[in-house]
N, C-alpha and C positions, 0 to 999 in steps of 0.2 A: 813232676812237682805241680801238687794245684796251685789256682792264681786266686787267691784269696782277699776279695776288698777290705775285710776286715780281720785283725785278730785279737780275740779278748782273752784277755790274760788274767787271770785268781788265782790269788795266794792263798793257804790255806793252813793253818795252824792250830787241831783243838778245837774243830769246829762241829762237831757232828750234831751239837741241834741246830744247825742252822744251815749247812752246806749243797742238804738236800732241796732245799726250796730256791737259796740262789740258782741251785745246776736248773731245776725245774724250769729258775724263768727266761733263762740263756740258752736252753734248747728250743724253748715255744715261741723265738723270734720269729717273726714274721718277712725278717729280712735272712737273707738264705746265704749268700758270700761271705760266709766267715768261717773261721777254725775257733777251738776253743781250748785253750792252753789253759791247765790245771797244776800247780806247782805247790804238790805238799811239801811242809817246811818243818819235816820231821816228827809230822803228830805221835803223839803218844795215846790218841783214843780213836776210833773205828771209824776216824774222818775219812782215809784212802779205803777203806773199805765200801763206803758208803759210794765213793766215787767213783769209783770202779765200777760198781752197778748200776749206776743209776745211769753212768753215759754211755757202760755195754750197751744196755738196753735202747740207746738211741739213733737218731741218723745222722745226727749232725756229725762234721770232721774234728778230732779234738785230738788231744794229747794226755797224759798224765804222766807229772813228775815227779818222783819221791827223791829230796836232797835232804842231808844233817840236818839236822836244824840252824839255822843261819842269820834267821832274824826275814822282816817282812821286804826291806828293800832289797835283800839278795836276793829274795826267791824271783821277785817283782823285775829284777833286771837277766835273772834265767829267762822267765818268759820272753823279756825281748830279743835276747840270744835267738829263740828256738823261731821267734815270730815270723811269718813269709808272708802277712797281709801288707795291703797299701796304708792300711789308718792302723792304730794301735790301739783300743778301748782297754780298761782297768774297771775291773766290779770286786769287790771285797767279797770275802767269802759267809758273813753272814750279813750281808745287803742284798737287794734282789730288783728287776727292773721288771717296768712294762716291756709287754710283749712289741711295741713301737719304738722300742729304745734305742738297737741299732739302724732303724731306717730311718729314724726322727734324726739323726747326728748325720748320717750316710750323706754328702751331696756329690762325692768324686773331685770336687774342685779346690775347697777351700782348706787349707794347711790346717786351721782349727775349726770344731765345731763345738757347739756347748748347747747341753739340756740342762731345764732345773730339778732340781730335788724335793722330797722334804723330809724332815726328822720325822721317826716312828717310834716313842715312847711309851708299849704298851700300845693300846688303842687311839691314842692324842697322837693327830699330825701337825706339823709346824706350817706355818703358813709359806705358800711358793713366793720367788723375788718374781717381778715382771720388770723382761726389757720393754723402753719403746723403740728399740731397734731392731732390726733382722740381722745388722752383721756390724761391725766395729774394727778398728786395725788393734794390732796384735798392741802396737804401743799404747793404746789408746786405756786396755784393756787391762795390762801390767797396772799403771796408773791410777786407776779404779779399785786394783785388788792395793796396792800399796797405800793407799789413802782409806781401804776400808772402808769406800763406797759400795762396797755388792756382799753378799756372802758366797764362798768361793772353796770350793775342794778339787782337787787335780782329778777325780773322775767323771766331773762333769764334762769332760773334754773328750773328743776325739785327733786324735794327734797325728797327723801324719809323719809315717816310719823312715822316709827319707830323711826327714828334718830333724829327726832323734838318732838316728845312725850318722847321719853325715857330719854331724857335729857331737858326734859321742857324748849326747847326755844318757845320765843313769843317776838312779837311787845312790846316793850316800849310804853306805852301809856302816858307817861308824855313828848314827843319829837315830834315836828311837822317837823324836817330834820334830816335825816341820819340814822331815823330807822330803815329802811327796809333795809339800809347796813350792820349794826350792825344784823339784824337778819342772812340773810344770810351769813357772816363770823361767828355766833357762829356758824351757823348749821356747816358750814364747816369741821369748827374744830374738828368733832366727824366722818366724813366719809374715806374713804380712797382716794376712786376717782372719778371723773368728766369725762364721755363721753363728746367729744365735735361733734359737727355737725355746719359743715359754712354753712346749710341752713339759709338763713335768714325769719325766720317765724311771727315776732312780729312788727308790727310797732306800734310806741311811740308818739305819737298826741302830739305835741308844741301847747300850749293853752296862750294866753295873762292873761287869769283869773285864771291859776293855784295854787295852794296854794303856790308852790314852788318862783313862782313870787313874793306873797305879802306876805312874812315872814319877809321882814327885818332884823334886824339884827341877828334874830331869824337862820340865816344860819350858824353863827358862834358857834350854838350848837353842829354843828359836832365833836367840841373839844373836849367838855365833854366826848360824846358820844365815841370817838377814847380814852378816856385814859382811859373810863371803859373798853372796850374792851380791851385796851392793860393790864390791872388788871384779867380782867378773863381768858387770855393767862397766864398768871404767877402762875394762880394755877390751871390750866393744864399742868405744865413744858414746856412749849413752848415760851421761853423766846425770843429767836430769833425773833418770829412773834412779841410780846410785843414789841422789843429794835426798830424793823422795823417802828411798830408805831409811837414811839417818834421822831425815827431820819428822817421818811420820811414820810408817809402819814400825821402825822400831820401838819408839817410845810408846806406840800404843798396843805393841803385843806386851810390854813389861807392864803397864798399868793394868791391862785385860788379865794377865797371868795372876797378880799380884792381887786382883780382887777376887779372883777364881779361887785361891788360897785363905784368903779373908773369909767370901761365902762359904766355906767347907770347911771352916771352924779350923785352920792352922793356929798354930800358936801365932802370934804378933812379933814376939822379939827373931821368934827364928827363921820367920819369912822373911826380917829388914836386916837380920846379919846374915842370910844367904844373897840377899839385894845387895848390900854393903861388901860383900867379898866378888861377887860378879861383878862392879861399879856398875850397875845400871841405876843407882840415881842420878848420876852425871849423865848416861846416854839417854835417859826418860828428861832431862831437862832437855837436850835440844830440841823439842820438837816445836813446831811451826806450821800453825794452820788454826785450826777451828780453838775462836776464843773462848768457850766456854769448856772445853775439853782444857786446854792451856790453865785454864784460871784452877781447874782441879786438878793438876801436875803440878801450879805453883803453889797449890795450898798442903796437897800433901811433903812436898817436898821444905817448906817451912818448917814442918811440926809432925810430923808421920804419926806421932802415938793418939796426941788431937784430933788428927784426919781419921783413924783408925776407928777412935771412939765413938766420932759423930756419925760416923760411915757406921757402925753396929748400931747405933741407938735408933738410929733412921732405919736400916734394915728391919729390926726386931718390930721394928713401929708400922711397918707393910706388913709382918709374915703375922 
């Protein structure tokens, strides 16, 4: 059995314009101790095709696995089945990274490691976050993503595989959004600290056909998925991160959802009677924190159709 520092795991589903250029920049690593674990998730177009040849052709140690189709969290927790590195990396199958990507994360010590990213729309990049820090504790960090100080995706992370095995975290396979935030803040929760590195090594492909796009109202799962999360904080004694949940990450992923809905031109009534059968106007009212965010939860929630109206007429009056 090799001793693998690293293992990168890709899900793959339907991807064959794009799979070829990730495998490309996961081979051309610069850092050499890793395997690379490929888990088609049932393509139905000449995605395993593509991958098959492209990594025969290669040197690096890898794998390919063709399962049913299952959805992205099963395949994403096959990988960590088969995985025998010390850290565990996650790249999306049509994202693709610098060739510094796993030696920029790489340090052997630290239970987490985090790179930045940026959005690839087309030729328009987003602009990278800068830490002023080199490392941070794990709680410190959780905090930051719950209050929606950082912008934050679980593959910026390099995760060490003890702390994911030894506490059996895994992808929720019954969730098509916010799974993979939910995995990365359980893992959190059991590390101490995060190296951080403002390399930006990952770029994040904005796709029109993304699943993220055509989920519907299926985005407002993130609820559920934040108050189980804040329930497995509470029997870990980490109630703080739990109270953080209630009073701030969730009420501002229902108002973040709920204007993403608005800008994309949803109907009005039927976005506030899917609000109104989830009750997330009563969970968008606790929150607690930044007064001018508060003072537009207490405005929409006086008068939604009001808030609605002034919120389009001010839009239309930018675009």
């Amino acid at each position: 059995m090799d001793n693998f520092k690293v293992s990168v795991i890709v899900p793959v589903y339907n991807l064959s314009q794009y799979i070829g250029s990730t495998l490309d920049s996961i081979i051309n690593q610069d850092f050499k101790s890793f395997e690379l674990i490929v888990i088609d998730d049932g393509s139905t177009d000449d995605s395993l095709e593509i991958i098959n040849e492209k990594l025969s052709k290669s040197l690096i140690s890898y794998k390919v696995i063709h399962q049913e189709n299952s959805g992205v969290s099963s395949a994403r927790n096959r990988g960590l089945k088969e995985a025998q590195g010390e850290y565990i990396v996650f790249v999306d199958g049509d994202d693709y990274i610098t060739g510094n990507h796993l030696s920029e994360l790489y340090n052997g010590e630290s239970d987490f490691s985090l790179i930045q990213f940026v959005k690839k729309e087309g030729e328009v990049l987003s602009n990278p976050y800068h830490y002023s820090r080199t490392s941070i504790s794990c709680d410190d960090f959780i905090k930051m993503e719950l209050n929606m100080e950082i912008p934050f995706h679980f593959w910026q992370l390099m995760y060490k595989k003890s702390i994911i095995d030894d506490n059996n975290i895994r992808f929720n396979t019954d969730a098509v959004y916010g799974e993979d935030t939910e995995f990365a803040l359980k893992a959190l929760a059991f590390g101490s600290d995060v190296a951080i590195s403002n390399e930006v090594t990952y770029y994040y492909i904005q796709r029109q056909d993304s699943a993220i796009r055509t989920t519907d109202f299926r985005r407002f799962e993130l609820v559920s998925i934040l108050e189980n999360l804040a329930e497995f904080y509470k029997k870990l004694g980490k109630n703080d991160l739990a109270d953080l949940i209630i009073t701030s990450r969730i009420p501002k992923a229902i108002f973040g959802n709920m204007n993403y809905f608005f800008y994309n031109n949803y109907d009005f009534d039927e976005v506030l009677s899917k609000m109104k059968e989830l009750d997330l106007l009563d969970k968008m009212s606790k929150f607690k924190g930044d007064k001018k965010f508060a003072y537009k939860i207490k405005l929409f929630l006086l008068n939604p159709k009001i808030y609605y109206k002034s919120w389009k007429r001010l839009k239309n009056s930018i675009d």
